[in-house]
C-alpha positions as a printed NumPy array, in Angstrom:
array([[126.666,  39.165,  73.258],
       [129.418,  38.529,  76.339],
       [131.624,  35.846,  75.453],
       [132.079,  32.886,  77.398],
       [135.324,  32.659,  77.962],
       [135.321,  29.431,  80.45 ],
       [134.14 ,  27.411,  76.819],
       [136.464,  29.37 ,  75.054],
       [139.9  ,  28.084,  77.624],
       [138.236,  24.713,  77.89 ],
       [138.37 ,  24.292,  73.926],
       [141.899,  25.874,  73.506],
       [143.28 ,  23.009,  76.709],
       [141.537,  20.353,  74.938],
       [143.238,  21.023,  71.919],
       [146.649,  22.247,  73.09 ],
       [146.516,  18.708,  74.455],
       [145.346,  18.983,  78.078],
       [146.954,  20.191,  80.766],
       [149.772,  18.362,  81.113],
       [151.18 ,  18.64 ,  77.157],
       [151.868,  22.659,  78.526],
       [154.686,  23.852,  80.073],
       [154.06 ,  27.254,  79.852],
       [151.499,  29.517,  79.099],
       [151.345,  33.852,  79.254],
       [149.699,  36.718,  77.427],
       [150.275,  39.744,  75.623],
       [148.123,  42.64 ,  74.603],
       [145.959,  40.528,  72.203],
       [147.757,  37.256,  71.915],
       [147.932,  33.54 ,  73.878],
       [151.445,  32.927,  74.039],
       [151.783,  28.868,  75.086],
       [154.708,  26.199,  75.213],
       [154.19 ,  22.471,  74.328],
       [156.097,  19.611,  75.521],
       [154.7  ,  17.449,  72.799],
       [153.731,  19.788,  69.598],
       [151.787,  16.719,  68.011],
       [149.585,  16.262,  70.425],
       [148.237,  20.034,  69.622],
       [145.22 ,  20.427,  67.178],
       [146.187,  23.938,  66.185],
       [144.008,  23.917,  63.026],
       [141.309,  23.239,  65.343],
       [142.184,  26.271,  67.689],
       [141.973,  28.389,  64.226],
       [138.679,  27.296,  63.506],
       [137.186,  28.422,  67.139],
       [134.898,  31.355,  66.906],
       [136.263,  33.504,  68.982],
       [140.019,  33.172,  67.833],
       [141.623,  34.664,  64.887],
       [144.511,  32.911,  63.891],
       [147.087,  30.78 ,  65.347],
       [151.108,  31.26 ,  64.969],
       [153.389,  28.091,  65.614],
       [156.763,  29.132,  66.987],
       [159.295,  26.518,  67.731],
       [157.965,  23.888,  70.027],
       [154.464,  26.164,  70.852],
       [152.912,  29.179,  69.286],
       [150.217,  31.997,  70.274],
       [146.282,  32.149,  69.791],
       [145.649,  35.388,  68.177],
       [142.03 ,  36.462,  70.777],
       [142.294,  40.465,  70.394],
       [141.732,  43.2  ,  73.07 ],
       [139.506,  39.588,  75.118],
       [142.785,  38.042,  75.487],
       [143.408,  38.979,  79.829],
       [139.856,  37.659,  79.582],
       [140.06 ,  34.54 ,  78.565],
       [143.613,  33.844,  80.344],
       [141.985,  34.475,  83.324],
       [139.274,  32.365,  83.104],
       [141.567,  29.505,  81.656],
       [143.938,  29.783,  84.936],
       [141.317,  30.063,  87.219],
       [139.285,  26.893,  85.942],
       [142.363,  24.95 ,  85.048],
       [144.613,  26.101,  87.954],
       [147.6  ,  26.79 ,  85.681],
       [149.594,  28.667,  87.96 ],
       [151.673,  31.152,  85.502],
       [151.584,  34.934,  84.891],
       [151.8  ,  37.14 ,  82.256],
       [155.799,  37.633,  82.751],
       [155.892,  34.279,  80.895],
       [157.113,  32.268,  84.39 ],
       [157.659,  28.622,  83.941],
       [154.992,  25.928,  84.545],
       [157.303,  22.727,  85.331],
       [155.855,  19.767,  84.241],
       [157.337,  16.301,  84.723],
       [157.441,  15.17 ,  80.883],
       [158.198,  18.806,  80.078],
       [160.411,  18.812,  76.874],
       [163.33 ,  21.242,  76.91 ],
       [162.71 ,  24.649,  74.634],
       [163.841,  24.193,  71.142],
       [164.311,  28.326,  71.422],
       [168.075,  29.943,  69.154],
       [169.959,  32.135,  71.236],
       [168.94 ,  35.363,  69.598],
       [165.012,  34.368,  70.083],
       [166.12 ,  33.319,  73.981],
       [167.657,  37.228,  74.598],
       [164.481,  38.981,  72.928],
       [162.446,  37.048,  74.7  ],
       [163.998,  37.552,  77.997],
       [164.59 ,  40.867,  77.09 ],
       [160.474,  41.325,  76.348],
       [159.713,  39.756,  79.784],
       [161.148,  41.999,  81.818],
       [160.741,  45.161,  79.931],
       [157.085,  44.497,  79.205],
       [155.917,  45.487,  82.944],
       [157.611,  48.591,  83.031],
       [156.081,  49.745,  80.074],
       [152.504,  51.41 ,  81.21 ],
       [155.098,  53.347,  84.201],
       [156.814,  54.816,  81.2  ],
       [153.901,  55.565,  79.373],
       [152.695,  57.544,  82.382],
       [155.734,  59.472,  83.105],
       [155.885,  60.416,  79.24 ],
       [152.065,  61.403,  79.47 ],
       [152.834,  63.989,  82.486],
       [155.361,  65.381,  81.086],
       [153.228,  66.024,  78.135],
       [150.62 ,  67.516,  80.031],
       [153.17 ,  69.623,  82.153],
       [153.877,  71.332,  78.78 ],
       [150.067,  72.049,  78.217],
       [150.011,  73.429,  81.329],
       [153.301,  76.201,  81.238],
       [151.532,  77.381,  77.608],
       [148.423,  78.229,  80.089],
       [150.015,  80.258,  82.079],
       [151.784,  77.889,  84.703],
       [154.869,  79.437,  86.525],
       [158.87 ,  77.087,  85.955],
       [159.78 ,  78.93 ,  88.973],
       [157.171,  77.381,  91.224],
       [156.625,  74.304,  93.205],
       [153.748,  72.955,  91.768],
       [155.902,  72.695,  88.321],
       [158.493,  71.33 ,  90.746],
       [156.375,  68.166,  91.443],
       [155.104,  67.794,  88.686],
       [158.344,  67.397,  86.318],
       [159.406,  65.463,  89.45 ],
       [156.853,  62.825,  88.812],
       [156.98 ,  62.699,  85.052],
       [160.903,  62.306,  84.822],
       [160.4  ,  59.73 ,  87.916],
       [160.147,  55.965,  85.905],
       [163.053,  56.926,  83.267],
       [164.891,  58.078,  86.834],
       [164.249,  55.111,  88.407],
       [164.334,  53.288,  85.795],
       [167.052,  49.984,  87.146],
       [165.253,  49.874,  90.104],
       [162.394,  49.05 ,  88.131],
       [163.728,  46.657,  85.913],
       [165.809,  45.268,  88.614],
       [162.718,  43.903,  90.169],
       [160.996,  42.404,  86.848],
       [164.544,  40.904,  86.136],
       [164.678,  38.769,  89.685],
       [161.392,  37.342,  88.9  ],
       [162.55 ,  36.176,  85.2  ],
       [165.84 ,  35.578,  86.308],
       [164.344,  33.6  ,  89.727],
       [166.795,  35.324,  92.097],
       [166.185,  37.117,  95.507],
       [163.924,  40.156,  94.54 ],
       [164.832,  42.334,  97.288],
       [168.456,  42.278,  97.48 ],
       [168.319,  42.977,  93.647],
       [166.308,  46.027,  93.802],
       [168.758,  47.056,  96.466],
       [171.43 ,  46.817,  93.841],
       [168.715,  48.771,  91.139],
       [169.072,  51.226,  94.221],
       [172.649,  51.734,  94.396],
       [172.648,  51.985,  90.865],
       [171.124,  55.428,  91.004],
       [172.504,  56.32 ,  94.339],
       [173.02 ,  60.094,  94.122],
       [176.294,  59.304,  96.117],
       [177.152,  57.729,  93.184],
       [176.083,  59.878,  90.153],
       [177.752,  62.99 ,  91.775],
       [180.967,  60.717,  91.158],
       [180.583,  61.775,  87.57 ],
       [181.836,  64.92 ,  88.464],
       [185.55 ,  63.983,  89.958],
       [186.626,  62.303,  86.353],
       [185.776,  59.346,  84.046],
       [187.009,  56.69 ,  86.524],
       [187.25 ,  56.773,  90.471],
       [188.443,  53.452,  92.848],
       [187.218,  51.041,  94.952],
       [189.713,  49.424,  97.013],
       [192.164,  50.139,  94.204],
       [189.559,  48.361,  91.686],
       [188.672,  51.23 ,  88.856],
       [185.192,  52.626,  88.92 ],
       [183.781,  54.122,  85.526],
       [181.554,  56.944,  86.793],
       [178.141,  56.805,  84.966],
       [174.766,  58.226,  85.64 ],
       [172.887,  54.797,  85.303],
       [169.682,  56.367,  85.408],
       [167.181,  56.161,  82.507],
       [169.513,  52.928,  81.44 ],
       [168.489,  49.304,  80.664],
       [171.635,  46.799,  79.907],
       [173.692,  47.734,  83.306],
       [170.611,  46.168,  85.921],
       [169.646,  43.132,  83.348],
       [173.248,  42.238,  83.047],
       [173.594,  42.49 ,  86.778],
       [170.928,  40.801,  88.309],
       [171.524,  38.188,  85.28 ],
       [175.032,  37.863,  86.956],
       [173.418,  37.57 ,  90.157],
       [171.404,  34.781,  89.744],
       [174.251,  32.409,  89.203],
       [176.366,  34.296,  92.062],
       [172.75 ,  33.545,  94.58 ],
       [172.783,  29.865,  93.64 ],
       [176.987,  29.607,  94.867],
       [175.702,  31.627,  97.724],
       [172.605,  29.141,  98.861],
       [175.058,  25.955,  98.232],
       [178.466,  27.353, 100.861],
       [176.366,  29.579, 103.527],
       [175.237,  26.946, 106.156],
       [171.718,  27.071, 107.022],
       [171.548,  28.548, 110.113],
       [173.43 ,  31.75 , 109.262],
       [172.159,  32.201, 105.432],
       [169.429,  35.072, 107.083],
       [172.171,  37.122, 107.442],
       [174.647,  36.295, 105.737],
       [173.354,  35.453, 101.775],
       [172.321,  39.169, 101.818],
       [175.255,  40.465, 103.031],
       [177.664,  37.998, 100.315],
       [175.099,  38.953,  97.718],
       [176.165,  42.556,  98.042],
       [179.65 ,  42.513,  99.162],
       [180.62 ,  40.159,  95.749],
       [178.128,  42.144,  93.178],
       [179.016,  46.233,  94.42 ],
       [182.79 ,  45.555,  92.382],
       [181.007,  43.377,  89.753],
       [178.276,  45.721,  89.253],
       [180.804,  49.125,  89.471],
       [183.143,  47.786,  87.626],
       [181.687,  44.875,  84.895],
       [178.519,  44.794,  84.34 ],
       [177.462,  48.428,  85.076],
       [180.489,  49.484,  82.438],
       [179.877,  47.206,  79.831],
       [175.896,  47.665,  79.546],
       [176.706,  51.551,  79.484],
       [179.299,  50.649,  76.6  ],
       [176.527,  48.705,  74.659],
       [174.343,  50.914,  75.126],
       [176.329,  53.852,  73.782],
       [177.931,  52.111,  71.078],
       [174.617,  50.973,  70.1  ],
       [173.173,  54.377,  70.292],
       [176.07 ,  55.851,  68.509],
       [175.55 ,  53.003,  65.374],
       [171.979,  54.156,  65.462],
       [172.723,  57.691,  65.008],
       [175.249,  57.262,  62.599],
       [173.02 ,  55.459,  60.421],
       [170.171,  58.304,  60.749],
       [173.31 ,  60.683,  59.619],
       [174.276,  59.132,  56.796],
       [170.793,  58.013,  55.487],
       [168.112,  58.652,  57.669],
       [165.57 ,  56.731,  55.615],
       [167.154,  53.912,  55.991],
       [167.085,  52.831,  59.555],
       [163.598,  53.955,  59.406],
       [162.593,  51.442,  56.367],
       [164.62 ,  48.592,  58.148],
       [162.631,  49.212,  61.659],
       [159.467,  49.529,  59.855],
       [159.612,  46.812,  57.791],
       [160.313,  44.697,  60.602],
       [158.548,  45.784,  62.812],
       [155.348,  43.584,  62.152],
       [157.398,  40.587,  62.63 ],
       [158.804,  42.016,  65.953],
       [155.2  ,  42.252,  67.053],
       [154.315,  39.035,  65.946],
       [156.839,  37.381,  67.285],
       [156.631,  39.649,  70.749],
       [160.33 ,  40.828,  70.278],
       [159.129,  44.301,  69.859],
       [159.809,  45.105,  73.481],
       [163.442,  44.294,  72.56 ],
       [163.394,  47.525,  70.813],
       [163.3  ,  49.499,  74.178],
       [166.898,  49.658,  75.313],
       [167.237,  51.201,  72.004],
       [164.592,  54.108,  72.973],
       [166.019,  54.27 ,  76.146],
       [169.424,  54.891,  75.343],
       [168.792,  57.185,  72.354],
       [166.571,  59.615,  74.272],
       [169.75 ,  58.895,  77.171],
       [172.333,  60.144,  74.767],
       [170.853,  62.373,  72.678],
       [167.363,  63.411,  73.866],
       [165.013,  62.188,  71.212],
       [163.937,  59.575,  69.175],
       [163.863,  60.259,  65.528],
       [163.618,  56.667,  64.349],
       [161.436,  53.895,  66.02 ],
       [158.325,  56.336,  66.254],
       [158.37 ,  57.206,  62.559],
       [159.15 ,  53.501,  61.498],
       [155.93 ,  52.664,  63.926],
       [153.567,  55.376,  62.884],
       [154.577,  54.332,  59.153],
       [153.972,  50.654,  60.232],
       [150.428,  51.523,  61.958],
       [149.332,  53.765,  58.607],
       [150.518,  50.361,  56.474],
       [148.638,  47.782,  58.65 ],
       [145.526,  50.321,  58.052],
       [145.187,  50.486,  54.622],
       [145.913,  46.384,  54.93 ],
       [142.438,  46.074,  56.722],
       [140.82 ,  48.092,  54.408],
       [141.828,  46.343,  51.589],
       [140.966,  43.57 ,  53.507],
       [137.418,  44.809,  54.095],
       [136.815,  45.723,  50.545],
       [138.404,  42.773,  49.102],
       [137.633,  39.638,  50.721],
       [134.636,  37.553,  50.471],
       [134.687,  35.947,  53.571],
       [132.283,  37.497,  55.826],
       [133.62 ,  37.126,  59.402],
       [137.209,  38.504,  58.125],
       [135.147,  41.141,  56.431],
       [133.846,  42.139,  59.568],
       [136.692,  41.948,  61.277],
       [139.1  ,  43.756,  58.891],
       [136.336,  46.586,  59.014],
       [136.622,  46.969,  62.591],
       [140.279,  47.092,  62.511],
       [139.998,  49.712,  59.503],
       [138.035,  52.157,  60.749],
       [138.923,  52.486,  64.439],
       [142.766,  52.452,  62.921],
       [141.193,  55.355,  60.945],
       [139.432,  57.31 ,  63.952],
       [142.289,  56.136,  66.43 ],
       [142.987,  59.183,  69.089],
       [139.633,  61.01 ,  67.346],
       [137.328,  62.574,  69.917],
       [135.428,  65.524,  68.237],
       [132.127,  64.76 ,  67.36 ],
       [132.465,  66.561,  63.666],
       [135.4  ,  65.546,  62.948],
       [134.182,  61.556,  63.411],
       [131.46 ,  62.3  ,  61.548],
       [133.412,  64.1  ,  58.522],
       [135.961,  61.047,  58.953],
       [132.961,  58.282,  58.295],
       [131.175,  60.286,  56.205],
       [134.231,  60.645,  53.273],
       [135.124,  56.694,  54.419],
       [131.362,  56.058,  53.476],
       [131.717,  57.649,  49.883],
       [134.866,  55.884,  49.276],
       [133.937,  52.39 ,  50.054],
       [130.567,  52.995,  47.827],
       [133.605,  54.522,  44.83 ],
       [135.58 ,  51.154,  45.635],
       [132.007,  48.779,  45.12 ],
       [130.75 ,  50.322,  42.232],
       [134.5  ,  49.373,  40.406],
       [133.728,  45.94 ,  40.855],
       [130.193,  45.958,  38.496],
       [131.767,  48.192,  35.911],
       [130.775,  51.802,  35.175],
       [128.447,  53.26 ,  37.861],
       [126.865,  56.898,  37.499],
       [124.747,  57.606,  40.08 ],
       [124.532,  56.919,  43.846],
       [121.257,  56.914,  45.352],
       [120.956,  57.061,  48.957],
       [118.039,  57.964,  51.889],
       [118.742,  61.22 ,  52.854],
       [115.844,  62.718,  54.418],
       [115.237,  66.408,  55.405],
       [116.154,  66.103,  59.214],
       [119.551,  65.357,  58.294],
       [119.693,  68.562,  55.696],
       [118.624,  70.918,  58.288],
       [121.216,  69.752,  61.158],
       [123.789,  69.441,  59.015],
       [123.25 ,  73.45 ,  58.251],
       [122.578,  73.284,  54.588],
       [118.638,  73.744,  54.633],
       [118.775,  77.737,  55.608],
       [117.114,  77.43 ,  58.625],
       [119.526,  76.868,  61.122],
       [123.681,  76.483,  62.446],
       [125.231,  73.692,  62.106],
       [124.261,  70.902,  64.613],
       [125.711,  67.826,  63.256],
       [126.862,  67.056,  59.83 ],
       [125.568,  63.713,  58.446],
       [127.522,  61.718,  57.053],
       [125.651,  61.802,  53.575],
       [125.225,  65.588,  53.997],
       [127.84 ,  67.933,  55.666],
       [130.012,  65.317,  56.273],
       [130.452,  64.362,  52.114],
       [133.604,  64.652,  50.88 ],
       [134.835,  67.358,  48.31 ],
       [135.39 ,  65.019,  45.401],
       [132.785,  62.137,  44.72 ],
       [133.46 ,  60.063,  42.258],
       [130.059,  59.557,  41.005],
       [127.892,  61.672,  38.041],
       [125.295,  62.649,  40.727],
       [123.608,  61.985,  43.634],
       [120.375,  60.896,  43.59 ],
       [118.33 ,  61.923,  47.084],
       [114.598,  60.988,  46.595],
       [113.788,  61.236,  49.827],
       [115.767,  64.748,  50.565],
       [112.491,  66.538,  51.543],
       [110.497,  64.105,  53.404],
       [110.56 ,  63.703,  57.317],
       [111.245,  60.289,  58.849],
       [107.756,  60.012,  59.59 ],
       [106.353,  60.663,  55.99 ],
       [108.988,  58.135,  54.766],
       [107.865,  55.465,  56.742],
       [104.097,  56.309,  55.804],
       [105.757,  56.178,  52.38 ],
       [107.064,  52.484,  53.147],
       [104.079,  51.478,  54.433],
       [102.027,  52.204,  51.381],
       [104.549,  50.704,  49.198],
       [103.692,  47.47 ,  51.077],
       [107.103,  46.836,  52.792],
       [106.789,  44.863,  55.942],
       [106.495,  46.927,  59.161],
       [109.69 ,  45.572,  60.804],
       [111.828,  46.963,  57.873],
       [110.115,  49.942,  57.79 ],
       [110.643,  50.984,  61.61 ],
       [113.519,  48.812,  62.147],
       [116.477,  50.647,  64.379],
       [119.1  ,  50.959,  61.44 ],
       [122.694,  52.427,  62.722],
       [122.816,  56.058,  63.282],
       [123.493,  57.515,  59.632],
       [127.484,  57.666,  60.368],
       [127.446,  53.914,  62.064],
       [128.346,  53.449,  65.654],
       [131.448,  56.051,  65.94 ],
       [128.263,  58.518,  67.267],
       [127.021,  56.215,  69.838],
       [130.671,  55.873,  71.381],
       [131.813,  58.807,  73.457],
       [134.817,  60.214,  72.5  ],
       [137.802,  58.307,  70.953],
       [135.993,  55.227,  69.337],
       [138.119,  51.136,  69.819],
       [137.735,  48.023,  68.452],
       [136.665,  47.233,  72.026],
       [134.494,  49.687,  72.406],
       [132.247,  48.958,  69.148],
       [131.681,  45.767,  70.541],
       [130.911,  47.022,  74.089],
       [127.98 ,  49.037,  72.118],
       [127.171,  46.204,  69.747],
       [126.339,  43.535,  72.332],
       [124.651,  46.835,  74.8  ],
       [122.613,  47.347,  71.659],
       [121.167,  43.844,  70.875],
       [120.011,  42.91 ,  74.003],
       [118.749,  46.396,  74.085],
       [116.502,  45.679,  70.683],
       [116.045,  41.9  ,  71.947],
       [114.113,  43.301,  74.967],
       [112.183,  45.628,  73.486],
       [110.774,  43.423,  70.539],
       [109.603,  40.72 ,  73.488],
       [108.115,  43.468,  75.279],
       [106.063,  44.766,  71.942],
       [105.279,  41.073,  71.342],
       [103.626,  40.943,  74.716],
       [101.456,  44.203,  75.356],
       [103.745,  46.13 ,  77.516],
       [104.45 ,  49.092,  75.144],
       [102.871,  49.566,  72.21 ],
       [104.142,  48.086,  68.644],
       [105.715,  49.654,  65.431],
       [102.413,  52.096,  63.682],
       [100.16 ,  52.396,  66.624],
       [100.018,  55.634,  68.759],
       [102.575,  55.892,  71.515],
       [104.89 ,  53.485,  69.259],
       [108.999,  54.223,  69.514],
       [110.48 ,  56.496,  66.881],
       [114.093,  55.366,  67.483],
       [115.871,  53.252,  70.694],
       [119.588,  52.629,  71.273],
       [122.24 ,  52.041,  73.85 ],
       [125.491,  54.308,  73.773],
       [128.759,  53.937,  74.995],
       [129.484,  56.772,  77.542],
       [133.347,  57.825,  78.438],
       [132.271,  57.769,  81.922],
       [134.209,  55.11 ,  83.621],
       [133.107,  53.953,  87.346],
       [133.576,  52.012,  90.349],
       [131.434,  48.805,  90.85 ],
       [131.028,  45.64 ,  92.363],
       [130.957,  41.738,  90.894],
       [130.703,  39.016,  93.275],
       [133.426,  39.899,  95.743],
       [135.748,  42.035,  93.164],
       [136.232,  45.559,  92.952],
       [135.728,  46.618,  89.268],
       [136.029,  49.767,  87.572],
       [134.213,  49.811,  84.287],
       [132.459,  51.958,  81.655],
       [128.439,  53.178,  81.974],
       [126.271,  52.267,  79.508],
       [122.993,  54.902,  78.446],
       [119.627,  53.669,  77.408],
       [117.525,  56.244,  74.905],
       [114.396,  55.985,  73.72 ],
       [112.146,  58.421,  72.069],
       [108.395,  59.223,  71.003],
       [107.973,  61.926,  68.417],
       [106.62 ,  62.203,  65.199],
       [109.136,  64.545,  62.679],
       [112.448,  63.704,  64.554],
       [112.677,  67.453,  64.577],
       [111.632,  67.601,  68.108],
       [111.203,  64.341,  70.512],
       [110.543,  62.741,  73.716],
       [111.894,  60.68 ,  76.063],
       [109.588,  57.74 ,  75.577],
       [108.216,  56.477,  79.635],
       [109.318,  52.939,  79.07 ],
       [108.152,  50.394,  82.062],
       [110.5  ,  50.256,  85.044],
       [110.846,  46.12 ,  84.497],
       [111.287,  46.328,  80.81 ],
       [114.651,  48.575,  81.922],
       [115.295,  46.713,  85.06 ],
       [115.611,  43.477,  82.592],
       [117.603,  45.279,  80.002],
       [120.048,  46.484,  82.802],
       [120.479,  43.296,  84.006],
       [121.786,  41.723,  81.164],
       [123.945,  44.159,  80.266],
       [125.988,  44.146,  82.95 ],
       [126.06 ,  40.284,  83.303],
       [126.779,  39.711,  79.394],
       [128.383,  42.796,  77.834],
       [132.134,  43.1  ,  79.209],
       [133.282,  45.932,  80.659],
       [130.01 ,  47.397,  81.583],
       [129.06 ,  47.664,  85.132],
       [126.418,  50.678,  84.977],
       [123.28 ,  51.37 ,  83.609],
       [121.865,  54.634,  82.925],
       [118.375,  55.805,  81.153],
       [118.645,  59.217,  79.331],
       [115.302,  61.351,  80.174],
       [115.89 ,  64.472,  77.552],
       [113.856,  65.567,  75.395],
       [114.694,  67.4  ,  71.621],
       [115.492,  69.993,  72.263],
       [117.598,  70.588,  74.553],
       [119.292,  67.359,  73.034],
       [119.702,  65.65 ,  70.19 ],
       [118.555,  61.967,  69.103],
       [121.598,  60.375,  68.961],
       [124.258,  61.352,  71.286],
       [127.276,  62.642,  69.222]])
């Protein structure tokens, strides 16, 4: 089900201590980041304890909610009810009995440092993904000598090119000086006046002051240092310009003082840093490569944790600057991301606590399936991740031979090993087993029987008829109802899609309108998928642009061949509104109408 996230802000102000006990308050990709003025008047072990949040993390004089991929969510619905006016750049909320920031200097720079870095970030992200698929696009056949390749490199080298001009902006607003006249400075910086300097010797003047020619482009430390510099310079500006001339003239002061102290201090010095910083990097990687990688990965939980990671970007910057590549951060975070997976599933497998348990197991298995979009290669993924959890259980009662389990002759003959046909989709207790089980044998009572004679089976065992046609998950769990590359976010999309789904169709069973589980006409299977199909739509007065959400529902009586059951226009009218009024991120409906073949049951 949606979450309401107006309850969920209204809890986390009561017990951060109201309004007034914050002075400021911002969010990451998954976490509440918040500043007290009085720490003791915070319940934090009561913010812990809220359904909906995972942990809490106190960091001198505040701390940060852990929410997940909800967090934007529920910030926005706490600013908009409790008009705390504050963005995600971590901008200042003044408050009168505000207490100062108990914050060390090192903790101050990173956080600074993550502030105005973490905009730029997605830009970066794009530029690196173009050039990526510019590559893809010259092995098919694409021309370098054209103009179409032209443009293209153009726009993926363009947010490393312009790189001070973006940070020059995200700096004035954490710094709180004039924005425009400092990406006019972020401007100059990359001036191709200027970089074809380079080319007349290390140093050139400026009314006899010496200029250190440097391509500033792709750097960091030269624009923060500057427009840090120019924040003090503004304020001397504001208190000597008289009032009726500071239109004109605080621009013009602003730009005549910082061109020398930007060309020759601060523009010099962050390329030095930068360099030398580089340069310590490299000679670590050298001398023992494996080092620098252990240090950044071991740290590099704490650095999210703490949000210093972004801190790490000059570093980036300035190695692929110097040298053209990174051989250090994205190992020691790959390495880090591999560690914090087999974490969860220890997690999962380990703990008796059955909300972490579910939580750990979503963070396990989309970890595991991360960037996976194939629909065999999911199912191979689940199916061997299946097997081993079932190896890991069966070590806790002692010595286990034999693993029975429900496969029935449907899933033989898609999965290719019955004879009679290719390979449609491998189950995950089928085609999609492992090489090595670590079990005696498999026991498979069931292996011949079609759906339909194993629920006639149930039946005359006695087992209650909503076990025996309940909708289980799909054999290899949700990762085949999500459309390509499956999310912690998107297995709860499909989760709360799915329950109202099977909510609405047990009232409408209860009350006539189609017919219930054994009786002619009845449902063989009903679900609600996750589509990649992403769409423009309307909520209230906003503009949204969110992902599509497909009904099934079939009649048949093998699962060999089916039909797309005629359900009654209301019944899906209801179902679609709920959906898109409680499930997040959904704001389309859709009702598949084919038939097995052409199609198969489940989607993937």
């Amino acid at each position: 089900m949606g979450k309401n996230y107006e309850k969920l802000g209204d809890e986390i102000i009561t017990r951060l201590g109201g309004e007034q006990n914050i002075t400021k308050l911002f969010h990451c990709a998954t976490r509440l980041r918040f500043q007290l003025a009085d720490m003791s008047k915070a319940d934090l072990e009561g913010i812990k304890k809220l359904p909906d949040v995972m942990g809490v993390v106190e960091r001198g004089g505040g701390g940060q909610g852990i929410i997940g991929n909800d967090v934007a969510s529920a910030y926005a619905a706490i600013v908009a009810k409790h008009k705390l006016e504050n963005s995600s750049d971590g901008k200042k909320v003044e408050k009168a009995d505000a207490a100062p920031e108990k914050n060390g200097i090192v903790s101050k720079i990173l956080n600074v440092l993550s502030a105005i870095l973490g905009p730029a970030i997605p830009l970066i992200m794009c530029s690196g993904l173009i050039s990526a698929l510019l590559i893809i696009l010259t092995k098919c056949g694409l021309s370098t000598e054209g103009t179409t390749y032209t443009i293209i490199s153009m726009v993926g080298n363009a947010a490393l090119y312009f790189l001070p001009v973006l940070l020059a902006y995200t700096s004035a607003k954490k710094f709180g000086c004039d924005i425009m006249t400092s990406v006019f400075l972020g401007a100059i910086m990359i001036s191709p006046t200027l970089i074809g300097l380079t080319e007349q010797g290390s140093f050139v003047s400026l009314f006899g002051l010496p200029v250190k020619t440097v391509n500033y482009s792709s750097t960091v430390i030269p624009i923060i240092l500057t427009i840090w510099i120019f924040s003090y310079v503004e304020k001397l500006i504001v208190k000597i310009v008289p009032a009726a001339v500071k239109f004109v003239f605080k621009p013009l002061l602003s730009v005549i003082i910082m061109i020398p102290v930007m060309l020759c201090i601060t523009g010099p010095i962050g390329s030095y840093c930068g360099d030398l910083l580089c340069k310590a990097l490299t000679a670590i990687n050298n001398v023992a490569p494996w080092s620098s990688v252990l240090i950044v990965g071991c740290l590099a939980p704490l650095l999210v944790l703490t949000g210093m990671h972004l801190a790490l970007i000059p570093l980036v910057m300035s190695m692929f600057a110097t040298a053209g590549y990174d051989n250090m951060l994205f190992v020691a975070f790959i390495g880090m991301n591999f560690s914090q997976f087999g974490v969860a599933l220890a997690c999962m497998l380990k703990t008796k606590n059955k909300n972490l348990r579910t939580l750990a197991s979503s963070c396990a298995i989309t970890a595991f399936l991360a960037g996976v979009t194939e629909p065999e290669a999911k199912r191979k993924i689940i199916g061997e991740e299946f097997i081993r959890i079932f190896e890991e259980e069966a070590k806790k009662i002692g010595a286990v031979d034999f693993l029975a389990q429900g496969t029935i002759y449907p899933d033989v003959v898609e999965s290719g090993l019955g004879g009679e046909s290719a390979v449609i989709k491998s189950h995950h207790n089928v085609g999609g087993l492992p090489d090595y089980v670590d079990f005696k044998e498999i026991i498979e009572p069931l292996r011949m029987l079609f759906k339909d004679e194993v629920r006639r089976a149930g039946l005359e065992l006695g087992i209650p008829d909503y076990l025996v046609f309940r909708q289980p998950f799909p054999g290899p769990g949700l990762g085949i109802r999500i459309i390509g590359e499956v999310t912690a976010e998107k297995v709860k999309i499909v989760q709360d899609a799915d329950y109202i789904y099977r909510e609405e169709i047990a009232r409408a069973m209860s009350a006539g309108q189609i017919p219930q589980y054994g009786h002619p006409g009845t449902l063989g299977q009903y679900f609600a998928a996750l589509t990649n199909m992403r769409s423009v739509g309307v909520m209230g007065d906003f503009r949204t642009y969110d992902y599509a959400i497909a009904l099934r529902a079939v009649t048949t009586s093998d699962f060999m061949t089916a039909e797309a059951a005629h359900l009654p226009w209301d019944l899906i009218d209801r179902v679609t509104t709920r959906i898109i009024n409680e499930v997040d991120h959904v704001n389309r409906v859709v009702y598949d109408c084919t038939g097995k073949p052409p199609g198969t049951i489940e989607f993937e």
